[in-house]
C-alpha positions in Angstrom: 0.0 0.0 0.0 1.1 3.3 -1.2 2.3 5.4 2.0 1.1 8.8 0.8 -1.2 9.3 -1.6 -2.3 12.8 -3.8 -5.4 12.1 -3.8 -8.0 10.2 -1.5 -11.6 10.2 -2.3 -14.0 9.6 0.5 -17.2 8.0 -1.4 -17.8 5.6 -4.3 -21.5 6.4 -5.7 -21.2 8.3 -8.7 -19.5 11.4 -7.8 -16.9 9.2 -6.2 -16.5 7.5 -9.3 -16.6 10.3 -11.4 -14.1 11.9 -9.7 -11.6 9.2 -10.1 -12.1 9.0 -13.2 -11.6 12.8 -13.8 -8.5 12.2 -11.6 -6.9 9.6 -13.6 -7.7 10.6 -16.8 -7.7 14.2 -17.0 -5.9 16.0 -14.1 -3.4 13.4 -14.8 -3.1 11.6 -11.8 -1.6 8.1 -11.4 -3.1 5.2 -9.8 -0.9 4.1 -8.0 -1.4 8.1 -6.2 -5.3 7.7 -5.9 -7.4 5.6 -3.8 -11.3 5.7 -3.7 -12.5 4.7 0.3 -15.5 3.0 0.6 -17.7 0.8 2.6 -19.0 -1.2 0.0 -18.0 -4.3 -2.2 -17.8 -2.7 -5.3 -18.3 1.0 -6.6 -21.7 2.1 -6.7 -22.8 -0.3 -4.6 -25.5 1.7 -2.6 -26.9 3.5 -6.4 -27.1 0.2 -7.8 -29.1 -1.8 -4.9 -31.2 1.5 -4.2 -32.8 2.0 -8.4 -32.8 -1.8 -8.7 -35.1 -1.7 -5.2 -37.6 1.1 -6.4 -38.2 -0.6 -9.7 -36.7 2.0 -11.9 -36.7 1.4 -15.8 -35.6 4.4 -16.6 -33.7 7.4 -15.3 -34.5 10.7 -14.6 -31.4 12.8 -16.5 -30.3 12.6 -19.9 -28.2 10.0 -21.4 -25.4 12.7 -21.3 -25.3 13.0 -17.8 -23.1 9.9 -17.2 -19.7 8.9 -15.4 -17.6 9.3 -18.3 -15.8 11.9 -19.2 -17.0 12.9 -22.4 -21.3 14.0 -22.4 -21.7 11.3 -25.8 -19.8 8.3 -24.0 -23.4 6.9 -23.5 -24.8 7.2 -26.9 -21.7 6.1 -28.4 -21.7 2.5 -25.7 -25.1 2.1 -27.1 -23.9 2.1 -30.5 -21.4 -0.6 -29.8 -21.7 -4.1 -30.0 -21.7 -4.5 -25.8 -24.4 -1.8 -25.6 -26.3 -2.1 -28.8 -28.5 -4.7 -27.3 -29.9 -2.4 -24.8 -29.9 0.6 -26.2 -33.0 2.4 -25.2 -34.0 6.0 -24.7 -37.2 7.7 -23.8 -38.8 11.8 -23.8 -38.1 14.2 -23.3 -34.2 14.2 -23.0 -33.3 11.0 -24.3 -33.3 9.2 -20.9 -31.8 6.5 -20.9 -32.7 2.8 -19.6 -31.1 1.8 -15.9 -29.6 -1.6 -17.8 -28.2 0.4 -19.8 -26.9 3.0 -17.7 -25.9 0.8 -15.3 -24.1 -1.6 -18.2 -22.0 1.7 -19.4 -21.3 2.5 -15.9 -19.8 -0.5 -15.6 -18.0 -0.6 -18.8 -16.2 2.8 -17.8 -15.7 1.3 -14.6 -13.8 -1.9 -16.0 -12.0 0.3 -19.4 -10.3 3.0 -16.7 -9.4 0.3 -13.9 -11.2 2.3 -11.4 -12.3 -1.0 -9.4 -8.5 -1.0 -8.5 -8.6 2.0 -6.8 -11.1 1.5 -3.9 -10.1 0.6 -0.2 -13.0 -1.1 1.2 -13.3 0.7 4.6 -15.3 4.0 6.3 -13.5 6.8 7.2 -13.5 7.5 10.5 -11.7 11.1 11.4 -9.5 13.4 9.5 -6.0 14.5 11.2 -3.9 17.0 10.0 -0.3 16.1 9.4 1.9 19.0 8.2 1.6 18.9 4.3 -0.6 15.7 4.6 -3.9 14.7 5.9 -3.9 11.3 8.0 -7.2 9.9 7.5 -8.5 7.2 9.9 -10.4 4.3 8.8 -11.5 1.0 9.5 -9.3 0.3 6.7 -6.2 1.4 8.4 -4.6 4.7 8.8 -4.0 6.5 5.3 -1.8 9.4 4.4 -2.7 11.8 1.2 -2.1 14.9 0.3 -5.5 16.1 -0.9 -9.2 14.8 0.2 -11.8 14.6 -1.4 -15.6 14.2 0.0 -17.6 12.3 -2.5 -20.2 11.8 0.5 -24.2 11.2 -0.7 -27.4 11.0 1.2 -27.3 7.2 1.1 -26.6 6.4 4.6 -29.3 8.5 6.1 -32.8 7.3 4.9 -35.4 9.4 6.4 -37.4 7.6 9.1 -40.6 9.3 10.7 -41.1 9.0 14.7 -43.5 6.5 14.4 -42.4 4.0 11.7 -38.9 4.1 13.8 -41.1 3.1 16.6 -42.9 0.5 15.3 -39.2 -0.5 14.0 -38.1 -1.0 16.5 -41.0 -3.0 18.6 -40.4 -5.3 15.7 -43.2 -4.6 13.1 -42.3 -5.4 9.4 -41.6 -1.4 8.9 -38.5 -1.1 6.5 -37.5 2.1 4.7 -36.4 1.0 1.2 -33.1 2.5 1.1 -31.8 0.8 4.1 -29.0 -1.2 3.1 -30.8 -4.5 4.1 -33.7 -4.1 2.0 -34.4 -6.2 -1.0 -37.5 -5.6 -2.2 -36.6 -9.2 -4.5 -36.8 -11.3 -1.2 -40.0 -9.9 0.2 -42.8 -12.4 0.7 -45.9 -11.9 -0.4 -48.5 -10.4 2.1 -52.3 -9.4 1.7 -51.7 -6.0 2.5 -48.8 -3.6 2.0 -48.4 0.1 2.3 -45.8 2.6 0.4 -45.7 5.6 2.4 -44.3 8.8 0.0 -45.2 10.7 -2.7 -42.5 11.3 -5.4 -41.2 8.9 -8.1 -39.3 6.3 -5.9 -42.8 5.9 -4.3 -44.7 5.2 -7.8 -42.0 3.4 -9.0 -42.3 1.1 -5.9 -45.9 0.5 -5.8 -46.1 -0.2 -9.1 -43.8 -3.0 -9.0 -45.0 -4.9 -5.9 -48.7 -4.5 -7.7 -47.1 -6.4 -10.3 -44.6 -9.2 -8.3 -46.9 -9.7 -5.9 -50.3 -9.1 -6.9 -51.5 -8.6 -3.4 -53.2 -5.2 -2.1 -50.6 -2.0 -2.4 -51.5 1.4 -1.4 -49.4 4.5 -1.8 -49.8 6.7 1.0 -49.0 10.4 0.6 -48.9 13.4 2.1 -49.6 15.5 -1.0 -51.4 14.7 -4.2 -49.4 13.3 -7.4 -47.2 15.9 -8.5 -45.8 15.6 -12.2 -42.2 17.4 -12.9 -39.8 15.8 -15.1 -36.9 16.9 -12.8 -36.4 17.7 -9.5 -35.1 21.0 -10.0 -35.3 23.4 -13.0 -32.9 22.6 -15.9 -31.7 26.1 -16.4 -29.7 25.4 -13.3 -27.4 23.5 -14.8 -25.6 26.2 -16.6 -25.0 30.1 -16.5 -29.2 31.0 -17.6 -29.7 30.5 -13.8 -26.2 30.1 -12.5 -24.7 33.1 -13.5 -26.7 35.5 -11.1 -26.6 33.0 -8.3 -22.4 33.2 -7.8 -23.5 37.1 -7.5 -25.3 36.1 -4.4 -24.0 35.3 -0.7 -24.2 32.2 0.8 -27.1 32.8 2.9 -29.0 33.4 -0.2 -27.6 30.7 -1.8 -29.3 28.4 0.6 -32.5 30.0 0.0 -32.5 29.5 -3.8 -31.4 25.6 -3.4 -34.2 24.9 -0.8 -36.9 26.6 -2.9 -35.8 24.9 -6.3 -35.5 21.8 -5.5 -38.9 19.8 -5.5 -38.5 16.4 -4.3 -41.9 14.3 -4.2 -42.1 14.9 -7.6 -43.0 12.2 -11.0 -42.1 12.1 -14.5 -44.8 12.3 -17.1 -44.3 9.2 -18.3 -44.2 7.2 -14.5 -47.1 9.0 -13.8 -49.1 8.3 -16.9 -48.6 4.3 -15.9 -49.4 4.8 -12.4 -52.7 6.6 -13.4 -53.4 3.7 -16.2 -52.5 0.9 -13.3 -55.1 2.8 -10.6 -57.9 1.9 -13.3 -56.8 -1.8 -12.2 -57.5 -1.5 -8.6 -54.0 -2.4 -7.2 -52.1 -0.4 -6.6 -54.3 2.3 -4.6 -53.3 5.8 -4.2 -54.6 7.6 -1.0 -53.5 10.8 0.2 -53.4 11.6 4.1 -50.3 11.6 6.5 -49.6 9.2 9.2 -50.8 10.8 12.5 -51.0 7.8 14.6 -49.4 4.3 14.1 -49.4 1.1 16.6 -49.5 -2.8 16.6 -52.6 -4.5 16.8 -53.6 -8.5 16.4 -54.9 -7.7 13.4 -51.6 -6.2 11.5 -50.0 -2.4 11.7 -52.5 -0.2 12.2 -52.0 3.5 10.6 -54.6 6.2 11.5 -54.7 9.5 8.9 -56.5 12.6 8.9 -58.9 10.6 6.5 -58.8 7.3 8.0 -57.8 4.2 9.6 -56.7 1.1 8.5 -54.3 -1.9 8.8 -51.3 -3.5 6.7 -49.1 -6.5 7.1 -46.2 -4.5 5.9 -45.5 -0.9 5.8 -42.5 0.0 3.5 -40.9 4.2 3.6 -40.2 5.7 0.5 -39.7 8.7 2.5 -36.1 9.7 1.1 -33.5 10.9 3.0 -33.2 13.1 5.7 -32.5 17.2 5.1 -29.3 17.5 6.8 -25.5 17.5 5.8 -24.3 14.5 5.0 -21.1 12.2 6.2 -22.0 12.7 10.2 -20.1 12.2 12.8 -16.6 12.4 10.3 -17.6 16.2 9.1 -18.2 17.3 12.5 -15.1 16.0 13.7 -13.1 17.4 10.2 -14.7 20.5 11.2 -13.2 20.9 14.7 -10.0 19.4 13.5 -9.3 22.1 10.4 -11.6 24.9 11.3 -13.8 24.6 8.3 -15.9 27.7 7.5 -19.7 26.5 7.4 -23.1 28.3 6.3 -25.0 28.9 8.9 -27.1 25.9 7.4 -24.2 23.5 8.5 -22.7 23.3 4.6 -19.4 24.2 3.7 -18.4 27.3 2.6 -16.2 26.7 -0.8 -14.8 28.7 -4.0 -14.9 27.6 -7.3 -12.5 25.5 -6.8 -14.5 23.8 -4.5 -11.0 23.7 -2.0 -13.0 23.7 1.6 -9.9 24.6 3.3 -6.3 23.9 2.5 -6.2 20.2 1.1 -9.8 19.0 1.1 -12.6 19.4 -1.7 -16.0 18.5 -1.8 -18.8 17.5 -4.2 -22.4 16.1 -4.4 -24.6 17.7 -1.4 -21.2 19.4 0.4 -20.8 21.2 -2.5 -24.3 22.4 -3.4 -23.9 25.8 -1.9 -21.2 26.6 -5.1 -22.6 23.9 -7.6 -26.2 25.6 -7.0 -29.5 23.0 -7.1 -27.8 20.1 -9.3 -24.8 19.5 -6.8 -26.4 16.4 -6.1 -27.6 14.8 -9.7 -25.2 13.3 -12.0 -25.0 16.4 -13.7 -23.4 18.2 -10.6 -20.5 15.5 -10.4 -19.9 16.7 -13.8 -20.1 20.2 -13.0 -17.9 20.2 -10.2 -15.3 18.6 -12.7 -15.7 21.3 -14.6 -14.9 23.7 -11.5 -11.8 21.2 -10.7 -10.5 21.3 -14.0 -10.3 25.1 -13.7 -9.0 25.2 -10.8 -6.1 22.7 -12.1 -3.3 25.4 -11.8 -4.0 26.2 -8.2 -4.3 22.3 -6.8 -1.0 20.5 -5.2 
């Protein structure tokens, strides 16, 4: 094992990935210099079991928002003899299939060797060492020179009070991005409950409904609420980004809370959820969960509207709206003395440098990225802010 590195990236989902790959391939950086750290067995681990869970078929960005380094390395897959076979794109963007996303992804994957770079391991705290950074992890102690944060949402599914309660009496209450969900190894039951609104929800329903062919209901807050994307394209270049880096960061974090719309479908998942309610199953019903309990005859939810009982209630509630990567960013904090918003996120330039040797991207980053720090499309455009920045990095 290397005994310093340049580079250490904290996080292998896609902005993990992409960033090694960037790293390697275009800031020039040699592998044997780069490691990607990682709890997981393989890179994208926690993407790939979460879409395969909901039942996606298709993704929500364009088929150039991918985790190569040119925008047509998709289109170009699907052209070839690996990716001909399941090349498939739908409106409006030219969205492509998950099988074939996740094919290319792991054709770039497997072409740039990037499987070689991760340390399976979680970070644990972040020491400063002179000129280095000593990271601690259950992997061992590693040295580098730079880190950086590729930390998602992924470990911090959003529970409500009362499904955490009934959780934890031992009701079958499961949220289904908890990394022990399969939604492949549930049994059937008679009655089963989604609770959420947006597209993972449909998505969801509409699958048991047709695995299981027992009684689903989708149980929302809000009525169906049809939106392509979860925030407005225009954010992903200067149309809406080029006022926003005139703004300060507290008005930053306004802009980024009031454009993105989670709890949102796609046209064309909500057009077969609509034509599958004709069916009877699944059933949408809108009302939030004011009281829950166990009863002898199942998990008994009480609403605004009304009160019934399931075998099985599964959370498609997303993930809680805080910063990410907690306790190590609290401790990294104290340890460097990290400028934060008040909001809790780091305060970063364009080069995206949150303090002397660590960098951040997805969430950590949104408060320079703007509203698509999180989507594919904001890996890419913090490699854009990277690459810029090229000159100034060590």
């Amino acid at each position: 094992m290397n005994s310093l590195y340049q580079w250490l990236i904290i996080g292998g989902g896609i902005h993990g990935t992409f960033m090694a790959n960037l790293l390697v391939n275009q800031l020039g950086v040699e592998q044997d210099d780069l490691r990607v750290l990682d709890p997981h067995d393989r890179l994208l681990a926690s993407w790939s079991r979460n879409t395969a869970n909901c039942g996606m078929s298709h993704l929500r960005s364009p088929a150039a928002h991918n985790i190569d380094l040119h925008a047509l390395s998709l289109y170009r897959y699907a052209r070839s003899p690996a990716g001909f076979p399941f090349r498939d794109f739908i409106p409006p963007y030219n969205r492509p299939s998950l099988e074939l996303f996740r094919r290319h992804c792991g054709h770039v994957i497997k072409t740039n060797r990037l499987e070689a770079l991760r340390l399976k391991g979680h970070a644990q705290a972040l020491r400063s060492d002179r000129s280095s950074i000593r990271v601690e992890s259950t992997a061992g102690t590693l040295k580098t020179r730079n880190v950086m944060l590729a930390i998602g949402l992924g470990e911090q599914p959003n529970w409500p009070a009362w499904a955490r309660s009934l959780h934890q009496q031992g009701a079958d209450v499961r949220h289904l991005f908890a990394p022990d969900f399969d939604r492949r190894a549930l049994k059937t039951v008679d009655r089963t409950v989604v609770i959420g609104g947006g597209i993972t929800a449909v998505q969801l329903a509409l699958k048991l409904a047709e695995e299981h062919k027992a009684n689903i209901v989708m149980l929302s807050g809000h009525d169906l609420r049809e939106q392509n994307y979860d925030f407005n394209p225009c954010w992903i270049g200067r149309k809406c980004l080029a006022d926003y880096y005139k703004l300060d960061f507290r008005r930053r974090r306004e802009i980024i809370d009031r454009e993105r719309v989670p709890g949102t479908i796609p046209t064309e998942v909500l057009e077969s959820f609509l034509t599958a309610l004709n069916t009877g199953n699944p059933r949408f019903e809108r009302g939030r969960v004011i009281d829950a309990a166990t009863t002898a005859e199942g998990i008994q939810l009480r609403t605004e509207r009304s009160l019934q009982c399931f075998d099985r209630v599964i959370l498609a509630t997303g993930f809680e709206a805080k910063r990410p990567g907690s306790p190590l960013i609290e401790q990294a904090i104290e340890e460097f003395k990290l400028a934060c918003n008040p909001c809790g996120y780091p305060i970063v330039g364009r080069d995206l440098r949150w303090g002397e040797h660590i960098f951040v991207t997805g969430p950590l980053a949104e408060l320079q990225v703007g509203p698509c720090a999180r989507n594919i499309i904001g890996a890419r455009n913090t490699g854009r802010f990277l690459i810029a920045a090229l000159g100034n990095l060590s």
